[in-house]
Backbone as CSV, one residue per row, in Angstrom:
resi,resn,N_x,N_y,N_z,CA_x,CA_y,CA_z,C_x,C_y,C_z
1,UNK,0.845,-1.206,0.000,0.000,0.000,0.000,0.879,1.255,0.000
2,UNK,0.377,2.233,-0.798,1.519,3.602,-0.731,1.093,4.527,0.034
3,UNK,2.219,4.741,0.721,2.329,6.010,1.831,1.814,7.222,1.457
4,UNK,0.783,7.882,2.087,-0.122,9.167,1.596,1.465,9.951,1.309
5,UNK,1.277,11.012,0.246,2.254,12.540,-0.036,2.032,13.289,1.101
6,UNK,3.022,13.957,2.047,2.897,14.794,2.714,3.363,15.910,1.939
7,UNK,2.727,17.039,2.136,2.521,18.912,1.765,3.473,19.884,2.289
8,UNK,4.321,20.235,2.397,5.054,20.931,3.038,5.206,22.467,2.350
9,UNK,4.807,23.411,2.577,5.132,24.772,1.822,5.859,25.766,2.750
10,UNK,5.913,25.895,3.899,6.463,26.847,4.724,8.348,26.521,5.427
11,UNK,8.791,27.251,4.323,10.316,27.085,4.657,10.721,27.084,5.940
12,UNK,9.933,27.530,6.929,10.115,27.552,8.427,10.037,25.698,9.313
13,UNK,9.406,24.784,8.263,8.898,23.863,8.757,9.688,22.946,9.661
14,UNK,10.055,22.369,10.572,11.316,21.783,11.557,11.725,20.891,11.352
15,UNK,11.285,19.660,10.018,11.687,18.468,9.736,12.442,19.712,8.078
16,UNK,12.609,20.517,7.323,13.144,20.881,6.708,14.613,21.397,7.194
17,UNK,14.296,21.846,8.913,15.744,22.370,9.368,16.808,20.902,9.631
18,UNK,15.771,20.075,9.896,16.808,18.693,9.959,17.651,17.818,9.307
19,UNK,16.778,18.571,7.731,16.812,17.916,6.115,18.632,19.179,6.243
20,UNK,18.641,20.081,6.366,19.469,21.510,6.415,20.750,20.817,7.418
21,UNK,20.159,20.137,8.571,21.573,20.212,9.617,22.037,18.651,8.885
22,UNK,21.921,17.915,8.084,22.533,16.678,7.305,23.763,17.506,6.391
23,UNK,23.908,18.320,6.355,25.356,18.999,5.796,26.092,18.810,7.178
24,UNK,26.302,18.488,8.013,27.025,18.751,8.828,27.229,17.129,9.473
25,UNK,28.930,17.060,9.153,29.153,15.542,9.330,28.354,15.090,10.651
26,UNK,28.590,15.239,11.325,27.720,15.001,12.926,26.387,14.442,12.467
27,UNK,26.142,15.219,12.039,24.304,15.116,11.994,24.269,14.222,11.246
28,UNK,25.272,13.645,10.291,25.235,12.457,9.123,24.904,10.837,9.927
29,UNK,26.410,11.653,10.831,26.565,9.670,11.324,25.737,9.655,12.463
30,UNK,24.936,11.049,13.317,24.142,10.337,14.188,22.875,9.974,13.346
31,UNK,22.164,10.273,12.530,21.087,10.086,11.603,21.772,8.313,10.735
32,UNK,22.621,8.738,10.348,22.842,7.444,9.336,22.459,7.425,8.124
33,UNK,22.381,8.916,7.867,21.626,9.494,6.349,22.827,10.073,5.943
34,UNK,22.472,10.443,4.470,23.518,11.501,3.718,22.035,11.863,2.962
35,UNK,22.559,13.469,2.292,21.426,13.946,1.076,22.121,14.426,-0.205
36,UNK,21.234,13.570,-0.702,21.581,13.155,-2.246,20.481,14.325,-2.846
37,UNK,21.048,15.142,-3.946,20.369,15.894,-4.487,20.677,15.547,-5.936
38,UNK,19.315,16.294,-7.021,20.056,15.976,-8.372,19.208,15.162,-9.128
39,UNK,18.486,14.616,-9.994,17.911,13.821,-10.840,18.966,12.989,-11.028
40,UNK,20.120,13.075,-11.768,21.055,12.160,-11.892,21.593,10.961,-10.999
41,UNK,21.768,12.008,-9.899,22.696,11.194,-8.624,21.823,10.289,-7.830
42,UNK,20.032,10.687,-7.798,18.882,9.603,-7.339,18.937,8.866,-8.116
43,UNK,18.748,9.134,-9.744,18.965,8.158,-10.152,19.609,7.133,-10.700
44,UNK,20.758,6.906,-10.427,22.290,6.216,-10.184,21.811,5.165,-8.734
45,UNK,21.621,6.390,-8.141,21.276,5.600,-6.696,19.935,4.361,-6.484
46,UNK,19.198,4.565,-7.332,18.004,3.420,-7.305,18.358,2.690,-8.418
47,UNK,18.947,2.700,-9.185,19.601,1.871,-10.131,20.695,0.551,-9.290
48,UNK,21.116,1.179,-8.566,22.399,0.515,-7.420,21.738,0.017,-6.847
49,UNK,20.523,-0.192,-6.461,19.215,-0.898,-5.509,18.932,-0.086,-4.173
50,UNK,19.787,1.589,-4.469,19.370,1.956,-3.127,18.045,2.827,-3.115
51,UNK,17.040,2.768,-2.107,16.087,3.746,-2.342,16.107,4.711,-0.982
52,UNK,15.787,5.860,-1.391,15.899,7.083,-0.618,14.981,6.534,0.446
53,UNK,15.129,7.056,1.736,14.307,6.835,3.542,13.198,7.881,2.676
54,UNK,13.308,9.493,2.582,12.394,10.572,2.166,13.047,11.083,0.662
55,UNK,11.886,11.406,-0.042,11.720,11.852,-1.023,11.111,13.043,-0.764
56,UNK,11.663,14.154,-1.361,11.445,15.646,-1.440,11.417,16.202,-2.565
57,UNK,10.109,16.823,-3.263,10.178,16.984,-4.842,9.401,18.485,-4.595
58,UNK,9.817,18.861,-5.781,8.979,20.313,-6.316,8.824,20.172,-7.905
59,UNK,7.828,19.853,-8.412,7.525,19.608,-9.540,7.543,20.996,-10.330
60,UNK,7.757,22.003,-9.435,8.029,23.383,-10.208,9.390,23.850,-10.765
61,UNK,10.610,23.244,-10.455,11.818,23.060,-10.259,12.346,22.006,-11.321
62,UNK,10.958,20.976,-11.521,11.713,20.086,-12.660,12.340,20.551,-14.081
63,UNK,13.584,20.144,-14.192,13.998,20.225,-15.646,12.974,19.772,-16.577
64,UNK,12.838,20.852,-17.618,11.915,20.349,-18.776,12.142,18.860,-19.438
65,UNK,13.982,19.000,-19.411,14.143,17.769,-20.524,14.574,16.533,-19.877
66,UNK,14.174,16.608,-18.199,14.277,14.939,-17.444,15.963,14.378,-17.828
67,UNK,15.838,13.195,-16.883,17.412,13.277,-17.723,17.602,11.243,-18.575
68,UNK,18.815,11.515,-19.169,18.741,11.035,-20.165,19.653,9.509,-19.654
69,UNK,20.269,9.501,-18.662,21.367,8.432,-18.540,20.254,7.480,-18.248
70,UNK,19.690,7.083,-17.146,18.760,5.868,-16.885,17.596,5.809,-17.368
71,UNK,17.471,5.275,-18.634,16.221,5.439,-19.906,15.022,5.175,-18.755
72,UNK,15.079,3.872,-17.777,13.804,3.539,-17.379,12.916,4.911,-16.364
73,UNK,14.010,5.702,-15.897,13.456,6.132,-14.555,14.418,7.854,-15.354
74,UNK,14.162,8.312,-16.479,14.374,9.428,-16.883,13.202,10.575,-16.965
75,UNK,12.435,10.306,-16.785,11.209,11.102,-16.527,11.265,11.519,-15.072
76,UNK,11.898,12.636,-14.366,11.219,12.954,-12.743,10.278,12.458,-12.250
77,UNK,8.919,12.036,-13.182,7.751,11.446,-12.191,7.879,9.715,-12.289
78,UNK,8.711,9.180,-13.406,9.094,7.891,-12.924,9.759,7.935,-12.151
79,UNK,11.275,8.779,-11.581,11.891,8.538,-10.459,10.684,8.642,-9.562
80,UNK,10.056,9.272,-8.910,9.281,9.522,-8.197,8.508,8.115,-7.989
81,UNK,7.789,7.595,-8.720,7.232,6.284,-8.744,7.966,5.496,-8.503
82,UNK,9.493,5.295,-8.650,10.246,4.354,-8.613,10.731,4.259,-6.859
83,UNK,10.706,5.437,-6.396,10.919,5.750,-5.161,9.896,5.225,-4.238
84,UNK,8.884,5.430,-4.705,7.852,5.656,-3.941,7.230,3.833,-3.780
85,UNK,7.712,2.907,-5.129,7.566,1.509,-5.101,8.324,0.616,-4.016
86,UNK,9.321,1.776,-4.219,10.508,1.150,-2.961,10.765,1.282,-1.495
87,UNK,9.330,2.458,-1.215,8.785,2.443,0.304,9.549,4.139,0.379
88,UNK,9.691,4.389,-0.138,10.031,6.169,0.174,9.297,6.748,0.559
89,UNK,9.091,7.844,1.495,8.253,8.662,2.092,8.557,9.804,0.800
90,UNK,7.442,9.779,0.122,7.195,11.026,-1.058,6.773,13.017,0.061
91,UNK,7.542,13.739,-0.439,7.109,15.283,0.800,7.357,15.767,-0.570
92,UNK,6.159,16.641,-0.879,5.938,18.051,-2.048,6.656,18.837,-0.998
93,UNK,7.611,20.313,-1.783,7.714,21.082,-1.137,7.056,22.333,-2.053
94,UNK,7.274,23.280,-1.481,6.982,24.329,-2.219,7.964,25.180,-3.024
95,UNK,8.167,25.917,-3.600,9.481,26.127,-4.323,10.285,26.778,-2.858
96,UNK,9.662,27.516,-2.475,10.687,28.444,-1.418,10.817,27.248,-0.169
97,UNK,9.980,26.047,-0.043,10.685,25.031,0.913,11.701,24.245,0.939
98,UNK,11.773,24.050,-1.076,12.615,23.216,-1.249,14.003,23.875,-1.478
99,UNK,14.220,25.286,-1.722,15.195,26.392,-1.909,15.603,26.483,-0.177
100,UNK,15.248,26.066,0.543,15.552,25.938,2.097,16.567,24.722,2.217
101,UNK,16.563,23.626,1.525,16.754,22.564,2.014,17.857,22.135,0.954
102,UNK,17.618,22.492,-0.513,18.407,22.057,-1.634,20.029,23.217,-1.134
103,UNK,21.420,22.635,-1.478,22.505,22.848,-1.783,23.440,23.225,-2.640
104,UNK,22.740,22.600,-4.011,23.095,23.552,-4.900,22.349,24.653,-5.880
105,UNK,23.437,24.952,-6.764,22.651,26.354,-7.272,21.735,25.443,-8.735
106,UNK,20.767,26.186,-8.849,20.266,25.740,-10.017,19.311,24.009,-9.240
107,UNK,18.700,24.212,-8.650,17.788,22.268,-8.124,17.285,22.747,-9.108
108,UNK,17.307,21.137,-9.148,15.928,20.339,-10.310,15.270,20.022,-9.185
109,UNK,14.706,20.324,-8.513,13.456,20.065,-7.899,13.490,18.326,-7.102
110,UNK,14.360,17.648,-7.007,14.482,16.331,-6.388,15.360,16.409,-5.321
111,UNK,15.244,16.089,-3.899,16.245,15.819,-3.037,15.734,14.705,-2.253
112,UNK,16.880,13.514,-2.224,16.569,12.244,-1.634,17.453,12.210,0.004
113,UNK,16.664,11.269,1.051,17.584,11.418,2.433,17.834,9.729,2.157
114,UNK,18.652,9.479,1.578,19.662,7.653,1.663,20.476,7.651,2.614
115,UNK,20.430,6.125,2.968,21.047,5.797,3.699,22.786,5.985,3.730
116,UNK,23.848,6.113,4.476,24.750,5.974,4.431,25.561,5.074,3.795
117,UNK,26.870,5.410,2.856,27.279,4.635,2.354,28.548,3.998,3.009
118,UNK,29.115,4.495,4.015,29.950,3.967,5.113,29.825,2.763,5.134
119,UNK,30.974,1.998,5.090,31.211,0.551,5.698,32.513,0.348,6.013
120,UNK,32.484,-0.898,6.636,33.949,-1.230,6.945,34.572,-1.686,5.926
121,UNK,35.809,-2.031,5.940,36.643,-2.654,5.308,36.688,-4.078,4.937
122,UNK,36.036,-4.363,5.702,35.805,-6.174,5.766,34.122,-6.402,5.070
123,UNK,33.931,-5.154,4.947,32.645,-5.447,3.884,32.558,-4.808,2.494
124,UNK,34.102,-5.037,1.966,34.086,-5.422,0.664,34.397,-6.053,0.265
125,UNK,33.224,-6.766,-1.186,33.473,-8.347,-1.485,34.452,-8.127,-2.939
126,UNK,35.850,-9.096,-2.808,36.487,-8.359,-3.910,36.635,-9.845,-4.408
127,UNK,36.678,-9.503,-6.445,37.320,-10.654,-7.352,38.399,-11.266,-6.981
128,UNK,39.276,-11.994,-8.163,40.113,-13.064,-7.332,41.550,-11.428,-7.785
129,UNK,40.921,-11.290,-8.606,42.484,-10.127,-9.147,41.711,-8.676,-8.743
130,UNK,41.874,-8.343,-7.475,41.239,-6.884,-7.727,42.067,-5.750,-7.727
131,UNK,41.281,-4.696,-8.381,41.744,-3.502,-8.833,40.734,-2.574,-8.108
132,UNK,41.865,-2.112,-6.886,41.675,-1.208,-6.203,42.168,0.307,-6.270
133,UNK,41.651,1.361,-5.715,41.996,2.551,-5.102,42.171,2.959,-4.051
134,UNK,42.914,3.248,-3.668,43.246,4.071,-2.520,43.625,5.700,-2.389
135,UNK,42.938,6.171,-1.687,42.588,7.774,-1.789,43.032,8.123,0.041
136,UNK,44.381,8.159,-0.005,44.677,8.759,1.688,44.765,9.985,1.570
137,UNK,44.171,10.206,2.970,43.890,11.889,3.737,43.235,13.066,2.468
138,UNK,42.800,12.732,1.592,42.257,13.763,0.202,41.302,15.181,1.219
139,UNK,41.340,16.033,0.919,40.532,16.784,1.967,39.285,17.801,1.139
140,UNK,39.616,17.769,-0.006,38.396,18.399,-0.627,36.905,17.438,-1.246
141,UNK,35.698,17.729,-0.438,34.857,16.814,-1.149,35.282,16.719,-2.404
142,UNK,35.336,17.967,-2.947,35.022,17.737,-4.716,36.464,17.036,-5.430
143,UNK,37.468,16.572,-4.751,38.580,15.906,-5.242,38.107,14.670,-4.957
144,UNK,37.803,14.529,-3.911,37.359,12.765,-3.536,36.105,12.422,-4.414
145,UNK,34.777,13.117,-4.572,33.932,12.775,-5.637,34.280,12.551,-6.756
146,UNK,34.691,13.225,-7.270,35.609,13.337,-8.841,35.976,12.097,-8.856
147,UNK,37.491,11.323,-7.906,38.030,10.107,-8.189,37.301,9.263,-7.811
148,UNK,36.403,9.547,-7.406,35.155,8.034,-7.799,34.500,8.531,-8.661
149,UNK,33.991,9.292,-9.845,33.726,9.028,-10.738,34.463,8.804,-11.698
150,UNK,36.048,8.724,-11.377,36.518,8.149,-12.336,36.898,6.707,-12.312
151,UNK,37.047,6.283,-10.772,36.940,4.987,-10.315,36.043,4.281,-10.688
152,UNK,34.824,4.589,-11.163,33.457,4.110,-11.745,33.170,3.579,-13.255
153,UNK,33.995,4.593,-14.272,34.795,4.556,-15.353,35.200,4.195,-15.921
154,UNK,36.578,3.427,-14.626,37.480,2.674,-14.789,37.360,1.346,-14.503
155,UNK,35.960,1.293,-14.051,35.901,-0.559,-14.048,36.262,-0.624,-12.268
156,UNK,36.678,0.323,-11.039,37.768,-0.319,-10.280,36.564,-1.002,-9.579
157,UNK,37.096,-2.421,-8.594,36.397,-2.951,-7.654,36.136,-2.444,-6.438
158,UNK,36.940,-1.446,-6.085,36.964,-0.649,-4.748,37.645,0.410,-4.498
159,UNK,36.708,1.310,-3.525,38.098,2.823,-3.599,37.506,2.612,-1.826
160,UNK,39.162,3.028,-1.446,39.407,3.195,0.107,39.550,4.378,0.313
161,UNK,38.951,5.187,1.231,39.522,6.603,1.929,39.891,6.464,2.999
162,UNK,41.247,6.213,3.039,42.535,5.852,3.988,42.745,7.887,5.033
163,UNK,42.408,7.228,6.267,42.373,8.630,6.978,42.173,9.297,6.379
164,UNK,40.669,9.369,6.619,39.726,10.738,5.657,40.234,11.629,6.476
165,UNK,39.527,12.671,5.796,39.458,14.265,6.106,38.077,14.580,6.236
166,UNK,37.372,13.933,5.032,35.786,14.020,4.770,35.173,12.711,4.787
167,UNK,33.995,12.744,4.641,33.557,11.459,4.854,32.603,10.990,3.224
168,UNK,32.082,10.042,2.848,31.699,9.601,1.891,30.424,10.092,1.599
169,UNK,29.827,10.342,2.792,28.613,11.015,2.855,28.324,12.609,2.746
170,UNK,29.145,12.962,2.866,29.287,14.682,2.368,28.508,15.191,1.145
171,UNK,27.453,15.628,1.214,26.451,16.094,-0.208,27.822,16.285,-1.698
172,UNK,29.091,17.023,-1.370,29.646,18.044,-2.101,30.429,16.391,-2.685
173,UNK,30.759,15.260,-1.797,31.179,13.956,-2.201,30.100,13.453,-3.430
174,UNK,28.871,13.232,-2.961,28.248,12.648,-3.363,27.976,13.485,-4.721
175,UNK,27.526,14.744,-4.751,27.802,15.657,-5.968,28.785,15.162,-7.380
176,UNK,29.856,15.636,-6.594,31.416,15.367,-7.296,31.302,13.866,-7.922
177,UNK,30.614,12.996,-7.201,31.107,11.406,-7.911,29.533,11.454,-9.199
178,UNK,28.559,12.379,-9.506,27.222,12.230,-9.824,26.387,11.154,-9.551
179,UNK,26.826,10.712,-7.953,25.566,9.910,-7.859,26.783,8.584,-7.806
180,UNK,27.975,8.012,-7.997,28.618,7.149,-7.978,28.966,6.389,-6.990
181,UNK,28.965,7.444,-5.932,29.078,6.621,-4.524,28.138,5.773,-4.044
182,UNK,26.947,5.106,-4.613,26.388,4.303,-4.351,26.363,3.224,-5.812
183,UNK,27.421,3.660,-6.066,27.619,2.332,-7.565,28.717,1.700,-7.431
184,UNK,29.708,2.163,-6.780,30.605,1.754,-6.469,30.701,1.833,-5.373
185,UNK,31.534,0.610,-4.821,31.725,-0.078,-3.111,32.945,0.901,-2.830
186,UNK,32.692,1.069,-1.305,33.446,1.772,-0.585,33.644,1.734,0.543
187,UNK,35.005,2.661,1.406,34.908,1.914,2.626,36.021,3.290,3.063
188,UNK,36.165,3.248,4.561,36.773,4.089,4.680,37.354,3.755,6.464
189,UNK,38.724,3.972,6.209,39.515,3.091,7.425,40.952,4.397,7.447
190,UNK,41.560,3.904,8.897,43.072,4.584,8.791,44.078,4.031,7.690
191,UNK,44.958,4.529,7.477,46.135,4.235,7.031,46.487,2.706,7.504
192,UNK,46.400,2.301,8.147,46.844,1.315,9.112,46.546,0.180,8.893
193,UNK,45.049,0.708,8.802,44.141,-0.927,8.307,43.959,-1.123,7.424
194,UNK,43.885,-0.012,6.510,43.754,-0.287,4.896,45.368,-0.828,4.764
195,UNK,46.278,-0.607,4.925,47.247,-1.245,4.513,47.575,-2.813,4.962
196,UNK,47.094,-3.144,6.026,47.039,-4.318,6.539,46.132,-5.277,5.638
197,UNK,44.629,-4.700,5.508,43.915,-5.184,4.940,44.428,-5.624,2.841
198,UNK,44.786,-4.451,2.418,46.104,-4.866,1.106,46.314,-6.163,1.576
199,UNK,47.691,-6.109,2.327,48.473,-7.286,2.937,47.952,-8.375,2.911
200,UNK,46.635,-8.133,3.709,45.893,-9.647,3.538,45.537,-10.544,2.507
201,UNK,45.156,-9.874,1.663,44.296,-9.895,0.061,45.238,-10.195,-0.985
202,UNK,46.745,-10.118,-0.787,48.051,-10.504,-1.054,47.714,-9.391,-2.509
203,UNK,47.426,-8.081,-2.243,47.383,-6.723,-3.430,48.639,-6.242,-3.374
204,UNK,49.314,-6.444,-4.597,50.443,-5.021,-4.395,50.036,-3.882,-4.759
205,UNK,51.002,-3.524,-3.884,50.766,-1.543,-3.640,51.233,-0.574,-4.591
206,UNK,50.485,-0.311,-5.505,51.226,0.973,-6.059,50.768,2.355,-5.572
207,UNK,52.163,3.272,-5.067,52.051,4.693,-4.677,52.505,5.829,-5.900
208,UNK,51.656,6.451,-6.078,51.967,7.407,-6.956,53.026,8.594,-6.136
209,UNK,53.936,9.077,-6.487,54.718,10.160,-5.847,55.582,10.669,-7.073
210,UNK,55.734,12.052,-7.100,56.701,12.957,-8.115,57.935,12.360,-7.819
211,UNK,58.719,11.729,-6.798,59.922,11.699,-6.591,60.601,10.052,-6.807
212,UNK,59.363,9.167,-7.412,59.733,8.142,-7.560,60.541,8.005,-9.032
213,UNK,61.525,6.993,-9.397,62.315,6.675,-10.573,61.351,6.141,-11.484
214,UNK,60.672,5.536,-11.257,59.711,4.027,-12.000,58.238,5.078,-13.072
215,UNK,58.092,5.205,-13.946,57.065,6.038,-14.815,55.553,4.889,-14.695
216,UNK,54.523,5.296,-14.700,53.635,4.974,-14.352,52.653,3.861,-15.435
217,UNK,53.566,3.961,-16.993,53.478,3.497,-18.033,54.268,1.703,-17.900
218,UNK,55.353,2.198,-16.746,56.746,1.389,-17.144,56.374,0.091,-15.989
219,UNK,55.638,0.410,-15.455,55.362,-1.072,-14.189,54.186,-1.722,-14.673
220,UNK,53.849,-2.822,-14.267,52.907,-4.066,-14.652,51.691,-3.610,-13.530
221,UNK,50.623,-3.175,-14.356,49.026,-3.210,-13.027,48.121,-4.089,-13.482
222,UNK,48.619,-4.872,-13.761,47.421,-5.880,-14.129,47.822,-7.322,-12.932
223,UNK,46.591,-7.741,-12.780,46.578,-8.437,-11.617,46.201,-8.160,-10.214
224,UNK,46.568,-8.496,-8.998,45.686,-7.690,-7.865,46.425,-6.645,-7.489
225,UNK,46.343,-5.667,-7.389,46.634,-3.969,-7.538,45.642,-3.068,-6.877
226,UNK,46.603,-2.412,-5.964,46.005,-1.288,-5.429,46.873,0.274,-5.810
227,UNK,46.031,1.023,-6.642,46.786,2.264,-6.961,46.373,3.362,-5.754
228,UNK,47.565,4.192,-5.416,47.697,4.774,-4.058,47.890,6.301,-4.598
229,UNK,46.608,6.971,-4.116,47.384,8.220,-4.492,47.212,9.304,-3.056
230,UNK,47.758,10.624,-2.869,47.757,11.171,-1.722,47.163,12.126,-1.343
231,UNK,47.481,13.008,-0.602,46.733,14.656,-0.021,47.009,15.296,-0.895
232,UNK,46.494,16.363,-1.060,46.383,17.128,-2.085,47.503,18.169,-1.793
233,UNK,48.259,18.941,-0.741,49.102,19.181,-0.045,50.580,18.636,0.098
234,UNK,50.492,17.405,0.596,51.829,16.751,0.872,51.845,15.413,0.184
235,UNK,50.937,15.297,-0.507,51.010,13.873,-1.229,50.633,12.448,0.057
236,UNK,51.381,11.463,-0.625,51.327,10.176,0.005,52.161,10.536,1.638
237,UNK,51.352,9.529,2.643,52.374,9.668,3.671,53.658,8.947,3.776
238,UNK,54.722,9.031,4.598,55.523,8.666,4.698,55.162,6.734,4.390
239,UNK,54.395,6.715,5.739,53.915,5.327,5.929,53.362,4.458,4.830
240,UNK,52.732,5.213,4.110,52.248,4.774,2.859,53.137,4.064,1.490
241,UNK,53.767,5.338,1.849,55.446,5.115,0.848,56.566,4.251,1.026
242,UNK,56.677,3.793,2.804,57.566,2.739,2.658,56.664,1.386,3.004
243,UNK,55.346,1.672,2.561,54.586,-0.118,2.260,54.797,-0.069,0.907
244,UNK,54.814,0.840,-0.127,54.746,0.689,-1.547,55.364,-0.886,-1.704
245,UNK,54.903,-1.155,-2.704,55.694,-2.328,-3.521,56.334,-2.010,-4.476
246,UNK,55.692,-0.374,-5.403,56.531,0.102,-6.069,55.759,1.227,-6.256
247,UNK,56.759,2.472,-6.492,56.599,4.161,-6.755,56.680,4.511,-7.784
248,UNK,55.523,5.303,-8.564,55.499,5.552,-9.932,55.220,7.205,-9.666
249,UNK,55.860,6.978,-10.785,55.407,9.107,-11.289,54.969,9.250,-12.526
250,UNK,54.033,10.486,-12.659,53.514,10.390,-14.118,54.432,11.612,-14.676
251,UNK,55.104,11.660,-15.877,55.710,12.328,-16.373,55.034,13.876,-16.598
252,UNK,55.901,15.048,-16.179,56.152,15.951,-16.282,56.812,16.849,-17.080
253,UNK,56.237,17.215,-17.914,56.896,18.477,-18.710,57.059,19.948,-18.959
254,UNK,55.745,20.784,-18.063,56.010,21.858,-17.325,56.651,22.359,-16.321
255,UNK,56.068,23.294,-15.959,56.971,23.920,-14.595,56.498,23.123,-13.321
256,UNK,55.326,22.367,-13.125,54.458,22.123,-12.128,55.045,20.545,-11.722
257,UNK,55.536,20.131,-10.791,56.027,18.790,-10.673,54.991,17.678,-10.123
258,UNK,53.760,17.870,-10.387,52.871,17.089,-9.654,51.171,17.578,-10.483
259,UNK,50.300,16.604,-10.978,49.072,16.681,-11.376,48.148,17.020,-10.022
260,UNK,47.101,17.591,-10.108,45.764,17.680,-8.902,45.356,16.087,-8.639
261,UNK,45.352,15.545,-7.618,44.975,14.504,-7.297,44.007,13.857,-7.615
262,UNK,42.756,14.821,-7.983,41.870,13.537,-9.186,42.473,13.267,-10.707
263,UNK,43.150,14.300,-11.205,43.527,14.328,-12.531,45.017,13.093,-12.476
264,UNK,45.841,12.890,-10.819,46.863,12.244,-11.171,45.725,11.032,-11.084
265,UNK,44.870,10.425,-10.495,44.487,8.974,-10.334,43.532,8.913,-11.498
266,UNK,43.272,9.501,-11.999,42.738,8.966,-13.649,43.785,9.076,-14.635
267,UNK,44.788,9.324,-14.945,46.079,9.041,-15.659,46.641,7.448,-14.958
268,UNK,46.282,7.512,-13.893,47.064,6.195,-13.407,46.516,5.321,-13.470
269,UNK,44.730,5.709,-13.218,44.172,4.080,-13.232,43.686,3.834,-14.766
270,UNK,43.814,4.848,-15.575,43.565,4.343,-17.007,44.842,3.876,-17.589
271,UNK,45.608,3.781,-16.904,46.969,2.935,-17.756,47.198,1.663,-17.373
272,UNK,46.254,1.562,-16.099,45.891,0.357,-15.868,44.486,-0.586,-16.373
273,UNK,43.718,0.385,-16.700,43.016,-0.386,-17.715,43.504,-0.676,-18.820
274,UNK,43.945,-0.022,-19.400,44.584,-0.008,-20.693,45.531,-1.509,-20.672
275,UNK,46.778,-1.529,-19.955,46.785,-2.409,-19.577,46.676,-4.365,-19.097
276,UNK,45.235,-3.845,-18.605,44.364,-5.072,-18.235,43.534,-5.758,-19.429
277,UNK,42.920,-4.282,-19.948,42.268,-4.758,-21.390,43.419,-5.367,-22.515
278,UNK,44.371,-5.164,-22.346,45.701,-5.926,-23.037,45.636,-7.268,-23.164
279,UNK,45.881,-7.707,-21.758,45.969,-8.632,-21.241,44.608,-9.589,-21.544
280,UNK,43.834,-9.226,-21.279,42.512,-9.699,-21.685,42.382,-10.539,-22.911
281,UNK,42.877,-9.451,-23.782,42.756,-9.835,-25.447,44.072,-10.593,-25.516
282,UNK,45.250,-10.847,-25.168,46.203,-11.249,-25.384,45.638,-13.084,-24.937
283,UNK,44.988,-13.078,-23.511,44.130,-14.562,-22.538,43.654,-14.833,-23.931
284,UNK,42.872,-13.797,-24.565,41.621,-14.242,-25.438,41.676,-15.326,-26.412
285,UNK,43.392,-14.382,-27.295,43.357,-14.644,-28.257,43.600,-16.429,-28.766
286,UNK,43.086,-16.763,-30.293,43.735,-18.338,-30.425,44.752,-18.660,-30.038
């Protein structure tokens, strides 16, 4: 049976200030929510099998032209139905309720409250050869979103945020990846355990660093592989660098001795696809 639509028009309303204090890590992990905004990024997210706790729409706000990536649920009022099949609490707002509650500039009129994508480390299920990421101490949402949407891309089985800064649940995360962080598995641990956990899984380590000899073209990533990249600041940590198994740099030919940290881990993990898909066709061939 479907849950009546609740009405909401008065931006003052006190379950909207609660929808408002979910920007604020605290309020994430005592709730156990993150807010997903966006036509796109909901719908990524119910595609992944997750469905939003509340659904928050303004049908005044909808984009004319719906969007185009998930043919089934590209219409706003199929997401809406699709939500709403999956036990979502459907809330109309009013334009000035939902301009209370939405984060970025320009809503399409959809904001979902999903569950957290936090897990441990021991709850990711990996292939026999996996191809991992590792993302230590990164401190800008929009650098850490970014490399999971390119982690997404790239085929990888898992991205670690090794002593965050931010957490996975951060709207500006979830933004940055469009909706990816619930398509791809994730997990987020110290330095310590994610490296232990490698160890276990018998992954070698690759660390990206400007100061390594080895070019990022010139080492073998095919097989179980974890590519390591660092802070946006000081790079990889020390600790990080003497677990490497091996240190790659991506070549430099300006003045600048180092790429932005989403731009170095998509140079790195596409040379590892590249790579893998090699290898593939090479298994394939007669």
């Amino acid at each position: 049976m479907d849950l009546p639509i609740t009405h909401i028009t008065s931006p003052a309303n006190p379950r909207l200030k609660t929808v408002a204090g979910l920007r604020r890590r605290r309020a994430r992990d005592e709730a156990g929510l993150t807010v997903v905004e966006g036509h796109e990024e909901l719908a990524l997210a119910l595609a992944a099998g997750i469905a939003p706790r509340t659904l928050f729409v303004c049908p005044e706000l909808y984009s004319p032209s719906g969007y185009a990536g998930v043919q089934e649920i590209g219409r706003q009022e199929d997401l809406v139905d699709a939500a709403r099949t999956r036990g979502a609490e459907i809330v109309t707002l009013s334009r000035a309720a939902f301009e209370k509650v939405a984060y970025r500039e320009g809503p399409d009129g959809l904001l979902g409250l999903l569950p957290s994508v936090d897990r441990p480390l021991t709850a990711l299920a990996l292939p026999a050869d996996p191809f991992v990421l590792l993302a230590e101490g990164v401190e800008k949402p929009g650098n850490l979103g970014a490399i999971l949407r390119t982690a997404d891309a790239a085929g990888v089985d898992a991205v670690v945020a090794a002593d965050p800064v931010t957490d996975w649940g951060n709207p500006n995360v979830v933004r940055a990846s469009k909706g990816t962080v619930y398509a791809v598995p994730v997990a987020a641990a110290s330095t310590a355990e994610t490296l232990g956990w490698v160890r276990s899984h018998g992954i070698r380590l690759v660390v990206t660093t400007p100061e390594a000899s080895d070019l990022h073209t010139d080492v073998d990533l095919t097989g179980a592989v974890a590519i390591a990249v660092g802070a946006e600041k000081h790079g990889a940590s020390a600790r990080l660098l003497e677990s490497a198994d091996i240190r790659v740099r991506i070549p430099m030919s300006g003045k600048a001795n180092s790429l932005n940290v989403g731009a170095a881990a998509a140079v790195v993990l596409f040379e590892a696809v590249r790579q893998r898909m090699g290898k593939r066709l090479h298994l394939s061939a007669p």
